[in-house]
N, CA, C, O and CB atoms as a CASP TS submission, in Angstrom:
PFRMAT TS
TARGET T0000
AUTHOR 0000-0000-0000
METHOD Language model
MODEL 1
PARENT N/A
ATOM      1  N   UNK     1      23.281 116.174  81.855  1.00  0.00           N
ATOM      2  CA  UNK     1      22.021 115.600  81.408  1.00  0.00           C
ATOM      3  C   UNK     1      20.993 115.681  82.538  1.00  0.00           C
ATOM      4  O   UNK     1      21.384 115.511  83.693  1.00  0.00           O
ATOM      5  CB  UNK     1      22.217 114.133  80.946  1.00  0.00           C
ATOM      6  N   UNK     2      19.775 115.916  82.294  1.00  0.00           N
ATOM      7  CA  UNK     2      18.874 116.678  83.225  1.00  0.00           C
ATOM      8  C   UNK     2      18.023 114.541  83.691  1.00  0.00           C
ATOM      9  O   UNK     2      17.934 113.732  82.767  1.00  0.00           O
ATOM     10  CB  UNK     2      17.457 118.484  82.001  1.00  0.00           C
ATOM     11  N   UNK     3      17.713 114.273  84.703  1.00  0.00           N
ATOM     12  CA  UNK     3      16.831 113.281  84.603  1.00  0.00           C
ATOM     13  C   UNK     3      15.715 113.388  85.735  1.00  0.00           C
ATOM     14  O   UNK     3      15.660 114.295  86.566  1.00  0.00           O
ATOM     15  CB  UNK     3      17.582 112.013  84.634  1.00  0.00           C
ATOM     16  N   UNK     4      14.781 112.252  85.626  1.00  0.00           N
ATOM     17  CA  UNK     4      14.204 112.488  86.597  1.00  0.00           C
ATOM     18  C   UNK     4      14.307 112.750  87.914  1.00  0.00           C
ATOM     19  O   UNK     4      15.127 112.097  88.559  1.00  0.00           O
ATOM     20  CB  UNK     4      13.789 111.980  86.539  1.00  0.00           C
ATOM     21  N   UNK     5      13.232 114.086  88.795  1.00  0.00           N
ATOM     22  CA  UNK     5      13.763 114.338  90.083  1.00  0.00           C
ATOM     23  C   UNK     5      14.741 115.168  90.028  1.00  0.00           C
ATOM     24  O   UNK     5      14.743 115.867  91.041  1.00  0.00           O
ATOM     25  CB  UNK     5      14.166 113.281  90.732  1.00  0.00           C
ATOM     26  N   UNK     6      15.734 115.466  89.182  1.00  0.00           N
ATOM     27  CA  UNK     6      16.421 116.625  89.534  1.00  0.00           C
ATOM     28  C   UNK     6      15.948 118.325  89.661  1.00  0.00           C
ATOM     29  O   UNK     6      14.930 118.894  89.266  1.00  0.00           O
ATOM     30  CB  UNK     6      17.331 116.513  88.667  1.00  0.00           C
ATOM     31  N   UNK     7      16.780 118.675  90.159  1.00  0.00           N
ATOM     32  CA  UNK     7      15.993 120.300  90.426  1.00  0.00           C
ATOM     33  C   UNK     7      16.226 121.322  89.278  1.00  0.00           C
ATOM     34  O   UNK     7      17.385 121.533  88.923  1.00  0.00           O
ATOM     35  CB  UNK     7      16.667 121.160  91.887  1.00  0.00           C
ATOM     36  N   UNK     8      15.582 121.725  88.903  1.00  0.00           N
ATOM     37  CA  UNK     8      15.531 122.640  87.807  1.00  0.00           C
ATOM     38  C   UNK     8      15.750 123.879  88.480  1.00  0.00           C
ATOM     39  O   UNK     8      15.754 123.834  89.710  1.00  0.00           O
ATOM     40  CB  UNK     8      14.233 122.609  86.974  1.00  0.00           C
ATOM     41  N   UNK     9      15.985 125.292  87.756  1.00  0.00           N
ATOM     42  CA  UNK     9      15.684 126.526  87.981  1.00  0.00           C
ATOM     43  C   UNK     9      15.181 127.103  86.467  1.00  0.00           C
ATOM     44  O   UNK     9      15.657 126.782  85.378  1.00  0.00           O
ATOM     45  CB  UNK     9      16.950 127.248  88.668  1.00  0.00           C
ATOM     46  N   UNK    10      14.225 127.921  86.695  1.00  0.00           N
ATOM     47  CA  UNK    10      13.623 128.480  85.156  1.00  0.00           C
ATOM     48  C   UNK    10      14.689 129.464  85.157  1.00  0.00           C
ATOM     49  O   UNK    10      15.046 130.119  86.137  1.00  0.00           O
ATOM     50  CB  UNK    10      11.822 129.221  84.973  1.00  0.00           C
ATOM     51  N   UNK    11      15.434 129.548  83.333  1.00  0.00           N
ATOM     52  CA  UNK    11      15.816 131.345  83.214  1.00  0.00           C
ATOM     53  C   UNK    11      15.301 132.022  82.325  1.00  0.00           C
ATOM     54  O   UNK    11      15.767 132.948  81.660  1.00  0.00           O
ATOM     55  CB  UNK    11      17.195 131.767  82.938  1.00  0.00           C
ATOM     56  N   UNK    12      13.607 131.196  82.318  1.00  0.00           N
ATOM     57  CA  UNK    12      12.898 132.525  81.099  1.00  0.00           C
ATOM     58  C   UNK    12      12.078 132.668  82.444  1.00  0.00           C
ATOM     59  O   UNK    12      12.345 132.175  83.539  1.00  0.00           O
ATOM     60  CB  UNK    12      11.795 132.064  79.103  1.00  0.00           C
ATOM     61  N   UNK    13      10.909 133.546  82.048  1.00  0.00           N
ATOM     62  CA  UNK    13       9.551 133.280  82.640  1.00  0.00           C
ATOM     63  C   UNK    13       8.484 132.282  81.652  1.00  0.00           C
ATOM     64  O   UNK    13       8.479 132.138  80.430  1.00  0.00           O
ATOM     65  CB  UNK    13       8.859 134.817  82.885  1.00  0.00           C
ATOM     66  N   UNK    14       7.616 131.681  82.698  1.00  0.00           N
ATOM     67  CA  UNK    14       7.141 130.745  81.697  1.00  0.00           C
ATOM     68  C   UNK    14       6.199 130.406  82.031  1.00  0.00           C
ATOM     69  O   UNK    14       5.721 129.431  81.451  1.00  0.00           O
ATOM     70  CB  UNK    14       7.761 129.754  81.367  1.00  0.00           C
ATOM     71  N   UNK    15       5.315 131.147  83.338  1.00  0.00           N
ATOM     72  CA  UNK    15       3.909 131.378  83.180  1.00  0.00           C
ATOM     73  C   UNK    15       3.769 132.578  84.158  1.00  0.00           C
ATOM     74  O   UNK    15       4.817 132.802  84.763  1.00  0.00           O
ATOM     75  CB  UNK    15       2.944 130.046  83.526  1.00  0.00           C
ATOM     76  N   UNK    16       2.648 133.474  84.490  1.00  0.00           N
ATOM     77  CA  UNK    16       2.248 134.279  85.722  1.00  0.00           C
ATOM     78  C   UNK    16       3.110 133.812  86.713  1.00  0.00           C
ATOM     79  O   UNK    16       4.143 134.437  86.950  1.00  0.00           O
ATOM     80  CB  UNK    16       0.755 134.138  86.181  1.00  0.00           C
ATOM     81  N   UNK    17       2.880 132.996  87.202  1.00  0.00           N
ATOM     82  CA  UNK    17       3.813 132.393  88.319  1.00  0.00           C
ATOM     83  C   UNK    17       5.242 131.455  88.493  1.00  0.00           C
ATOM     84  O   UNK    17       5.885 130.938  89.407  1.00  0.00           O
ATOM     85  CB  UNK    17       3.020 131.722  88.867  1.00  0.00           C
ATOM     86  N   UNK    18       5.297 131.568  87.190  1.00  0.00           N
ATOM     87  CA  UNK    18       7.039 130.671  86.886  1.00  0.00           C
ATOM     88  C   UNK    18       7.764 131.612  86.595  1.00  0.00           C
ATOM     89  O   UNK    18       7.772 131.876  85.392  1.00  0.00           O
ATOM     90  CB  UNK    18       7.318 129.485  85.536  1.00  0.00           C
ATOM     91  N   UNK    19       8.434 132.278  87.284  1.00  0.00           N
ATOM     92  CA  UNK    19       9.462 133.773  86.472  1.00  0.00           C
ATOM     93  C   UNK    19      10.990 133.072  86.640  1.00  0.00           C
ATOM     94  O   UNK    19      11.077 131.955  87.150  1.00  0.00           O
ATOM     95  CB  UNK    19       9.405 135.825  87.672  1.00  0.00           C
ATOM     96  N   UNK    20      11.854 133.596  86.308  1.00  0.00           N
ATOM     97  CA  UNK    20      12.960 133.574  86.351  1.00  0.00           C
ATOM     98  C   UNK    20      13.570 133.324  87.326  1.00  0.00           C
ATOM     99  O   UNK    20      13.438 134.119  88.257  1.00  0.00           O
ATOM    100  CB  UNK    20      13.265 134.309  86.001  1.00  0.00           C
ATOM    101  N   UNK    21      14.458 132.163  87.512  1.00  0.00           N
ATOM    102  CA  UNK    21      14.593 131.653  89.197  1.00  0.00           C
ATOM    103  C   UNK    21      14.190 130.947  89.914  1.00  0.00           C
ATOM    104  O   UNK    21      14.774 130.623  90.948  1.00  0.00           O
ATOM    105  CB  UNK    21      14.408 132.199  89.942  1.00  0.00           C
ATOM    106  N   UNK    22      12.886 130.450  89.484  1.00  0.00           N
ATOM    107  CA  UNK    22      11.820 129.499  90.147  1.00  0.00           C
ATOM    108  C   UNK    22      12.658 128.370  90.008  1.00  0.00           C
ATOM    109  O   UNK    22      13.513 128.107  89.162  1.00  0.00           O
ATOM    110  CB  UNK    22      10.249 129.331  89.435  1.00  0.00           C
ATOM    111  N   UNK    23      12.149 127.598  91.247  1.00  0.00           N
ATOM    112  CA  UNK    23      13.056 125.884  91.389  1.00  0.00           C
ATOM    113  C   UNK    23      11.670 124.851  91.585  1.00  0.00           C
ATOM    114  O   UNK    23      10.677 125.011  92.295  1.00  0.00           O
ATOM    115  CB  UNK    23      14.430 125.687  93.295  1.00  0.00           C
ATOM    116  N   UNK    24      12.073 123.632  90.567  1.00  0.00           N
ATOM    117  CA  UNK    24      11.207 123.058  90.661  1.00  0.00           C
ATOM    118  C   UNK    24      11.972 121.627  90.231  1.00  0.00           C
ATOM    119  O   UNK    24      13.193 121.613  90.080  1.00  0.00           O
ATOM    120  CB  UNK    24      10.079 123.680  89.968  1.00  0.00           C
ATOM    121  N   UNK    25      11.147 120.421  90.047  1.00  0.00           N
ATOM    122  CA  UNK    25      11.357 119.461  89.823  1.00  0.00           C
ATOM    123  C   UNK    25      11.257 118.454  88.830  1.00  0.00           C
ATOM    124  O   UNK    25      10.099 118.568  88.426  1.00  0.00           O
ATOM    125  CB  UNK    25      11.107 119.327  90.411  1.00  0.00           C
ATOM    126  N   UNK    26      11.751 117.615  88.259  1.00  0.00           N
ATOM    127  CA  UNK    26      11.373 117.011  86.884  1.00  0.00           C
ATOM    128  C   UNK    26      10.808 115.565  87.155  1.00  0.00           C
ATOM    129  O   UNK    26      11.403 114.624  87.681  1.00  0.00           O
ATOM    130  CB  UNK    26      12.718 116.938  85.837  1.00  0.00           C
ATOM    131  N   UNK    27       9.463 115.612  86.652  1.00  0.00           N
ATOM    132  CA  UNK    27       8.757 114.682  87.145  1.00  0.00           C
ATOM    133  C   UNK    27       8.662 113.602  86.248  1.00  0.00           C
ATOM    134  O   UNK    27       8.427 112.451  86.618  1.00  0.00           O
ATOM    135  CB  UNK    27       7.610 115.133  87.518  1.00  0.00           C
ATOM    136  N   UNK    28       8.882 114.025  84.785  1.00  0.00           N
ATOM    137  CA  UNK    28       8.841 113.649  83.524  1.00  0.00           C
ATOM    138  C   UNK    28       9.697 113.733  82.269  1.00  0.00           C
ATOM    139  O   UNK    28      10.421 114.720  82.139  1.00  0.00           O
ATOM    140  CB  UNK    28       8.017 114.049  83.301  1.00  0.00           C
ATOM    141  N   UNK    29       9.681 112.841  81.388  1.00  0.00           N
ATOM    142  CA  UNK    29      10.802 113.543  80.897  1.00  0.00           C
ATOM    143  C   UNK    29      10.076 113.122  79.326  1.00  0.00           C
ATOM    144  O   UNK    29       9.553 112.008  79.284  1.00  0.00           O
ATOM    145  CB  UNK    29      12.596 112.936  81.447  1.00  0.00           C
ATOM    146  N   UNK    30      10.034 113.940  78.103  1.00  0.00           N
ATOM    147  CA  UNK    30       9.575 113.269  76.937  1.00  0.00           C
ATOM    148  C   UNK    30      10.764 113.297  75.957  1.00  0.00           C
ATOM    149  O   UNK    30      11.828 113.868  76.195  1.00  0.00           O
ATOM    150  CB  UNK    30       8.269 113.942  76.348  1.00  0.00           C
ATOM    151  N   UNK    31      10.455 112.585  74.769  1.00  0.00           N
ATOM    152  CA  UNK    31      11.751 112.174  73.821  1.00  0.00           C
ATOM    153  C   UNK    31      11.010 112.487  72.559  1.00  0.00           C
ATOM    154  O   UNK    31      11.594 113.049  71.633  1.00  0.00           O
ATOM    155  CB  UNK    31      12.414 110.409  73.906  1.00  0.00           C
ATOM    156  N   UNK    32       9.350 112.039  72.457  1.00  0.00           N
ATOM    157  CA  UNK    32       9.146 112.284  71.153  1.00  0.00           C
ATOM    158  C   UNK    32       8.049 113.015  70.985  1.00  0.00           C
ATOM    159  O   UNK    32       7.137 112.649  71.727  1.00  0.00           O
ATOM    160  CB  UNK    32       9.091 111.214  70.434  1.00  0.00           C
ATOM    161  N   UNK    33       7.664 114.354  69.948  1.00  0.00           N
ATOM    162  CA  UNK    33       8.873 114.444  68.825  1.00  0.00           C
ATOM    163  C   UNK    33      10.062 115.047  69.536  1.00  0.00           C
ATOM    164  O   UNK    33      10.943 114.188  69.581  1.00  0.00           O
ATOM    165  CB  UNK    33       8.484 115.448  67.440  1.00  0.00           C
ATOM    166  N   UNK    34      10.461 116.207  70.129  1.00  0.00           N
ATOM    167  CA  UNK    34      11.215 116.459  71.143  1.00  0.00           C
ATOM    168  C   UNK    34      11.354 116.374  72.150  1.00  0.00           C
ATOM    169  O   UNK    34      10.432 115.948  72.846  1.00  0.00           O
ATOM    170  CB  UNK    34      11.370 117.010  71.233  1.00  0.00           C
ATOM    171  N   UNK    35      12.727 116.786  72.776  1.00  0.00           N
ATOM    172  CA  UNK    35      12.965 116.632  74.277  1.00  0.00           C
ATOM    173  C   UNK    35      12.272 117.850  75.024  1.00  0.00           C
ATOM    174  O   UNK    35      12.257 119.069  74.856  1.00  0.00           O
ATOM    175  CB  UNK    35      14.607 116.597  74.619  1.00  0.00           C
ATOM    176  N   UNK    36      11.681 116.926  75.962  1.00  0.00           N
ATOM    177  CA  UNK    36      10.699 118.090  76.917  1.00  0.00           C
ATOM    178  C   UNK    36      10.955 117.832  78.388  1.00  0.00           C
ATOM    179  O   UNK    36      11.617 116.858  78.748  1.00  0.00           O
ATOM    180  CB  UNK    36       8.861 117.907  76.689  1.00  0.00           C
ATOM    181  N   UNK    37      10.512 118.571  79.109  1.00  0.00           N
ATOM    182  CA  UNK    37      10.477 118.102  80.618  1.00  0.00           C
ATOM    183  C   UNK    37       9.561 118.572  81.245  1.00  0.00           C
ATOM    184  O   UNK    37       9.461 119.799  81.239  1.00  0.00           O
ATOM    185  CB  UNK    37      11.538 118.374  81.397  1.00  0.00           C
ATOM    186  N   UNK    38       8.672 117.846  81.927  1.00  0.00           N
ATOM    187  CA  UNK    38       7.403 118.262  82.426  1.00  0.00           C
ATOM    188  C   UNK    38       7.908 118.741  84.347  1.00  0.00           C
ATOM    189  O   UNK    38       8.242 118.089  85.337  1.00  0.00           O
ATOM    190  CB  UNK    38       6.083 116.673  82.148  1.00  0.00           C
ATOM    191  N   UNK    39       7.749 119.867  84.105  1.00  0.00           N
ATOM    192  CA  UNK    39       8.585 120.222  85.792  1.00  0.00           C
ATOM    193  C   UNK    39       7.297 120.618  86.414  1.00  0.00           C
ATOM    194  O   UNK    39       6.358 121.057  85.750  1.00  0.00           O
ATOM    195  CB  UNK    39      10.017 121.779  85.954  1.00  0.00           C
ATOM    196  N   UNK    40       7.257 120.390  88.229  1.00  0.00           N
ATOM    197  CA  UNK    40       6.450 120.995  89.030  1.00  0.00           C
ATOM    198  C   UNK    40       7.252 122.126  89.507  1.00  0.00           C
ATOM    199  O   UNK    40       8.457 121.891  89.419  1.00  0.00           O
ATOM    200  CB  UNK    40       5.918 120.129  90.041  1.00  0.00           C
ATOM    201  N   UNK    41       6.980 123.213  89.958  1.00  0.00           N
ATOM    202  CA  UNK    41       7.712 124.190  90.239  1.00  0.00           C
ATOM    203  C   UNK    41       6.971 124.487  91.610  1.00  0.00           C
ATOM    204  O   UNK    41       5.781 124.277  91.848  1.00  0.00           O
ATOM    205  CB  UNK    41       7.796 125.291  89.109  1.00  0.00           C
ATOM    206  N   UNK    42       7.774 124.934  92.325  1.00  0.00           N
ATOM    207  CA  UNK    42       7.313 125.253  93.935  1.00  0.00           C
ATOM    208  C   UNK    42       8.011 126.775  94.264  1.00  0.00           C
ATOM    209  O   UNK    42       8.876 127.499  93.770  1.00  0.00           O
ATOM    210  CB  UNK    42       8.041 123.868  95.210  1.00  0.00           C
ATOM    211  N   UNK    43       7.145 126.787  95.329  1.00  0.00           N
ATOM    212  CA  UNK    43       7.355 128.613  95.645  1.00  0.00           C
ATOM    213  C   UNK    43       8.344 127.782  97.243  1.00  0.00           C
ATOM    214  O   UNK    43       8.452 126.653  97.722  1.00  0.00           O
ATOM    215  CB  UNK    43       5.086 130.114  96.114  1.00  0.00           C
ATOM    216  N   UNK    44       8.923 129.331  97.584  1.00  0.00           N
ATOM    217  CA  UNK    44      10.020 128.480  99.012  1.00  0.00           C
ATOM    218  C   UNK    44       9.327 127.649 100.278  1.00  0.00           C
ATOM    219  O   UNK    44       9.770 126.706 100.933  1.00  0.00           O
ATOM    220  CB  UNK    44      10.954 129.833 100.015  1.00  0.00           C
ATOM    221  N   UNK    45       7.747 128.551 100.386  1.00  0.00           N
ATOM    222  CA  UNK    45       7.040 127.465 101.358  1.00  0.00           C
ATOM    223  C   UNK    45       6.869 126.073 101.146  1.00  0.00           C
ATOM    224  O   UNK    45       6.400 125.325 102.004  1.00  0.00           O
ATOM    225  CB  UNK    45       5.809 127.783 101.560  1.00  0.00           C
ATOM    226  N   UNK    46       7.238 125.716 100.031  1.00  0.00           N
ATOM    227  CA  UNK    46       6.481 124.418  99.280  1.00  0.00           C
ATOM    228  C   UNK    46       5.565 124.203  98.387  1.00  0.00           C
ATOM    229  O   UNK    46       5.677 123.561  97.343  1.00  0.00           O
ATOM    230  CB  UNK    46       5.964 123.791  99.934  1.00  0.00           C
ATOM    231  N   UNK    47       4.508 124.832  98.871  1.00  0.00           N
ATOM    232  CA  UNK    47       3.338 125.394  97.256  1.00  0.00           C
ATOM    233  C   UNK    47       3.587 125.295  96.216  1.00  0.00           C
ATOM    234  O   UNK    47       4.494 125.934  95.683  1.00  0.00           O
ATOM    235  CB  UNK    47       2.972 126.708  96.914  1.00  0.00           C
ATOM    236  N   UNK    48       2.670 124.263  95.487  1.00  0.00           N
ATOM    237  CA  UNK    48       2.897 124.407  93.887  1.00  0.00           C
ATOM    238  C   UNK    48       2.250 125.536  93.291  1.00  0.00           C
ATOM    239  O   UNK    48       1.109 125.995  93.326  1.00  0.00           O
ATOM    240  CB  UNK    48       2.374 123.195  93.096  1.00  0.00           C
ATOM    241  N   UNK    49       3.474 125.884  92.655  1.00  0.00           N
ATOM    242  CA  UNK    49       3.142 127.208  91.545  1.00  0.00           C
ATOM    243  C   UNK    49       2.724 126.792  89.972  1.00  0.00           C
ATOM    244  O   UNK    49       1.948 127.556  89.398  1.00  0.00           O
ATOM    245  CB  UNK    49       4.663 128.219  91.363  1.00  0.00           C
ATOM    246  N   UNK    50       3.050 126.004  89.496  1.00  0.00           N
ATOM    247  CA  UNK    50       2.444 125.809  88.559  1.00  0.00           C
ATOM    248  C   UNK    50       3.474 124.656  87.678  1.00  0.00           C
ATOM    249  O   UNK    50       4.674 124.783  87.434  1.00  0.00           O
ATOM    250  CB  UNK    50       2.072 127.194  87.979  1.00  0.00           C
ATOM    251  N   UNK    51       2.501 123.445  87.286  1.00  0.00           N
ATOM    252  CA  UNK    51       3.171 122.370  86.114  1.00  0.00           C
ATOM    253  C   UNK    51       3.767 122.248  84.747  1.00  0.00           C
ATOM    254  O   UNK    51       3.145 121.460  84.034  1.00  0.00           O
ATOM    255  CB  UNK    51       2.458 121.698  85.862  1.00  0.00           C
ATOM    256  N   UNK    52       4.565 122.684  84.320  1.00  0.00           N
ATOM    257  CA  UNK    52       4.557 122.922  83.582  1.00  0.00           C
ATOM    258  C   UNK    52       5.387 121.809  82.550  1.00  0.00           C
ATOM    259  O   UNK    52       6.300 121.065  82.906  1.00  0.00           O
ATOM    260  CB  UNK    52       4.726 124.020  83.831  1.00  0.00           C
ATOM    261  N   UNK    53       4.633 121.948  80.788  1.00  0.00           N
ATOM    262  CA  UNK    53       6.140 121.195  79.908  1.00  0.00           C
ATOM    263  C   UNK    53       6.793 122.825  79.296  1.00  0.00           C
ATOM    264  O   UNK    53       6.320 123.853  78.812  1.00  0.00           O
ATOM    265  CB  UNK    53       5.539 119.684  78.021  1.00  0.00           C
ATOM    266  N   UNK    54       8.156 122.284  79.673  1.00  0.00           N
ATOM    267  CA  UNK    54       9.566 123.200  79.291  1.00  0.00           C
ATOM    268  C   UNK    54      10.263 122.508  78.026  1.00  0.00           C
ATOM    269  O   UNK    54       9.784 121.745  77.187  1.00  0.00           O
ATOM    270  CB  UNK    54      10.819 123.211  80.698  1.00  0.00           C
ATOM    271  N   UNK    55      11.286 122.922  78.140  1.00  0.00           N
ATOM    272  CA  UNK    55      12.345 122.803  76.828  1.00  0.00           C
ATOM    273  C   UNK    55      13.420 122.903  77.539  1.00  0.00           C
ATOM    274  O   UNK    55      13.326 123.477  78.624  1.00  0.00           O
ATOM    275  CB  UNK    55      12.338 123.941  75.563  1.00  0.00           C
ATOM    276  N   UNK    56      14.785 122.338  77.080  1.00  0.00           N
ATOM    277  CA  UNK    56      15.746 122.366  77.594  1.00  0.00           C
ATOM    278  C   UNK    56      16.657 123.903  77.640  1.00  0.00           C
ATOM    279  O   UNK    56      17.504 124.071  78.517  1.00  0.00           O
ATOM    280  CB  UNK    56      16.260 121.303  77.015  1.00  0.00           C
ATOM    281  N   UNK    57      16.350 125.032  76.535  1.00  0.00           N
ATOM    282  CA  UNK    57      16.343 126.311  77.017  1.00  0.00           C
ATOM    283  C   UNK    57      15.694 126.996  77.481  1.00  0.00           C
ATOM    284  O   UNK    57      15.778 128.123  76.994  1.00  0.00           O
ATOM    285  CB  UNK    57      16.536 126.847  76.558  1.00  0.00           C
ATOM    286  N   UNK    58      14.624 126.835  78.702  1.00  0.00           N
ATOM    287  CA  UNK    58      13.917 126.923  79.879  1.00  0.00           C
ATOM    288  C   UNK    58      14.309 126.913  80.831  1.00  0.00           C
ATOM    289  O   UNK    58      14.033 127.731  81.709  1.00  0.00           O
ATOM    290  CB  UNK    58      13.249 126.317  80.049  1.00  0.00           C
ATOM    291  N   UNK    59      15.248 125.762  80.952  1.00  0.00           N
ATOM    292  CA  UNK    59      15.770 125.833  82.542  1.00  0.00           C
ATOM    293  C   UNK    59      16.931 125.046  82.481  1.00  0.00           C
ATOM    294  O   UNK    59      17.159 124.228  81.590  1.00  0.00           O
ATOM    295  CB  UNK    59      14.713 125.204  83.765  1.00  0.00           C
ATOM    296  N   UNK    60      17.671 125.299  83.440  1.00  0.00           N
ATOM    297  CA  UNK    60      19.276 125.152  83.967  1.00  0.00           C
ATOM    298  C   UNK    60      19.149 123.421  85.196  1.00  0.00           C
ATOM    299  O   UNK    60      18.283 123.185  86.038  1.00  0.00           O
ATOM    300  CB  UNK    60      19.831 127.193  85.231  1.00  0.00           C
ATOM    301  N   UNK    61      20.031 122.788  84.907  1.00  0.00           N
ATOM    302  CA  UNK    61      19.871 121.968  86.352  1.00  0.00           C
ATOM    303  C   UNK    61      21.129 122.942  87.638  1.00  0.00           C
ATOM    304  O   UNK    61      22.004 123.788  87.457  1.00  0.00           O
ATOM    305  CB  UNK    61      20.534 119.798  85.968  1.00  0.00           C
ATOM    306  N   UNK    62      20.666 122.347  88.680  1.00  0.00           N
ATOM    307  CA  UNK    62      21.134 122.532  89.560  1.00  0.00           C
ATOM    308  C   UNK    62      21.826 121.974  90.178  1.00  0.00           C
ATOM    309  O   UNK    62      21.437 120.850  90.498  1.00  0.00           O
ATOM    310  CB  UNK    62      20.672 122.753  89.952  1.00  0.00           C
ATOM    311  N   UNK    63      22.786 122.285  90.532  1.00  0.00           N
ATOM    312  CA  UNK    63      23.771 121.276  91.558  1.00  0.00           C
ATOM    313  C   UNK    63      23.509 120.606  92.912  1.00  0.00           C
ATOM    314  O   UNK    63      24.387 119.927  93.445  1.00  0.00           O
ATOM    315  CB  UNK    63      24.867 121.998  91.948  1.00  0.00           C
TER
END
């Protein structure tokens, strides 16, 4: 179960700058009408790449 603060990785692409692989964070989490997760995604310097709401076949948690 994914919750807040955990680390995501995208395995679609899911904007210009969210491709496949990107690690980011779950800042949010929605329930209604569906389950969503509003992730910040960061590039390896730290830089935000872009905010995004996902779906739970969007992205993987991480260990």
């Amino acid at each position: 179960m994914i919750e807040e603060y955990d680390i995501v990785e995208s395995i679609k692409v899911l904007s210009d700058s969210v491709v496949v692989g990107c690690k980011g964070t779950v800042v949010m989490i929605y329930t209604d009408p569906i389950l969503g997760y509003e992730v910040e995604f960061m590039a390896a310097n730290g830089e935000t790449l872009d905010v995004l709401t996902v779906y739970p076949d969007d992205i993987r948690l991480l260990d």
